[in-house]
C-alpha positions in Angstrom: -7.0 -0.2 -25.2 -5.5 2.3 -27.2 -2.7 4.7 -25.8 -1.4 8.1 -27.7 1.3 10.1 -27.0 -0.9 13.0 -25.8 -2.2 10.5 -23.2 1.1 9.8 -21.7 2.0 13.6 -22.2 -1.4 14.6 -20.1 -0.8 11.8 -17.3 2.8 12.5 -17.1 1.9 16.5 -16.6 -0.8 15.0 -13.6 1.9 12.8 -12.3 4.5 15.9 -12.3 6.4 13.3 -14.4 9.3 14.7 -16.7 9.3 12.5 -19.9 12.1 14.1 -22.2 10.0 14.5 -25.6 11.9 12.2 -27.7 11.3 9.3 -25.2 7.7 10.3 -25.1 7.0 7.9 -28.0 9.2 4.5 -26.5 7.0 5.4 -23.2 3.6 5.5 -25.4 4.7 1.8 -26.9 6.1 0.5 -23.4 2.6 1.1 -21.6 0.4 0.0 -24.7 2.3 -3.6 -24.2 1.5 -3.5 -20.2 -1.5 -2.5 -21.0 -2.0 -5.6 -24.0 -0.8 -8.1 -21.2 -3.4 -6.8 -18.8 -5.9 -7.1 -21.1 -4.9 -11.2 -21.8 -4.2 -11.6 -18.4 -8.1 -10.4 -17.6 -9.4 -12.8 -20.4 -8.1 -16.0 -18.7 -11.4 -17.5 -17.2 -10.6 -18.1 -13.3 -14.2 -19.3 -12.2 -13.2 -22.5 -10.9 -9.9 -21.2 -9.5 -9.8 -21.4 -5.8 -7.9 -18.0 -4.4 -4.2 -18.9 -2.6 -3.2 -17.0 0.6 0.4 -17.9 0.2 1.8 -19.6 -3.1 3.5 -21.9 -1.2 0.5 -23.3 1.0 2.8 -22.3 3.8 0.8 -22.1 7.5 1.8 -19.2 9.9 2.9 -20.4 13.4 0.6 -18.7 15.6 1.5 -17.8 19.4 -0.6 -18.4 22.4 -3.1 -15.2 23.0 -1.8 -14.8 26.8 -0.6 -12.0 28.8 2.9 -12.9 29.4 4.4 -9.4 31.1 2.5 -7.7 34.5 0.2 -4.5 34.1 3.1 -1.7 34.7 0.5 1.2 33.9 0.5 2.5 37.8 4.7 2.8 37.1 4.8 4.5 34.2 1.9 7.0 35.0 4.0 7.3 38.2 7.0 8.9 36.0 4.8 10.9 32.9 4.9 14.6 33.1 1.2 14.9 33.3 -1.9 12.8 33.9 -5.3 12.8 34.2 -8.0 10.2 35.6 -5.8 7.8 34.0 -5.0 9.0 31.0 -1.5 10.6 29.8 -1.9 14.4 29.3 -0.1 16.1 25.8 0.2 19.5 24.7 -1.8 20.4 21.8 -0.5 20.5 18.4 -3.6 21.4 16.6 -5.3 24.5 17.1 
């Protein structure tokens, strides 16, 4: 892919990017070599390569799924300014 400098200048005028104009053309070269290692990266054939969750094959420690603290809901209704057939009551913010 082939960048120009009036590419960078229009995406840096989307991006409400300030590029000072005698940088423009060091900018133009830096993203034309991101863009070149992209492109070889994508040309690497990965069929065969099996997708990793974690690089280091590392397994998560996963807790028990049980209730460990008693249903407080009557309490804390018990102290809320306002509520209604269970359900806390706000004031409206969006008209």
């Amino acid at each position: 892919m082939t960048v120009h400098q009036d590419d960078i200048e229009k995406l840096a005028e989307l991006a409400r990017l300030r590029i000072a104009p005698e940088a423009v053309a060091e900018v133009t070269d830096r993203i034309a070599t991101i863009l070149g290692l992209v492109d070889q990266l994508q040309s690497v054939d990965t069929a065969a390569v099996e997708p990793m969750a974690n690089p280091l094959d590392a397994v998560q420690r996963l807790r028990s799924d049980a209730v460990t603290e008693e249903n407080r809901r009557e309490a804390f209704q018990a102290i809320a300014p306002a509520v209604e057939n269970g359900l806390y009551l706000v004031p409206k913010v969006i008209d």
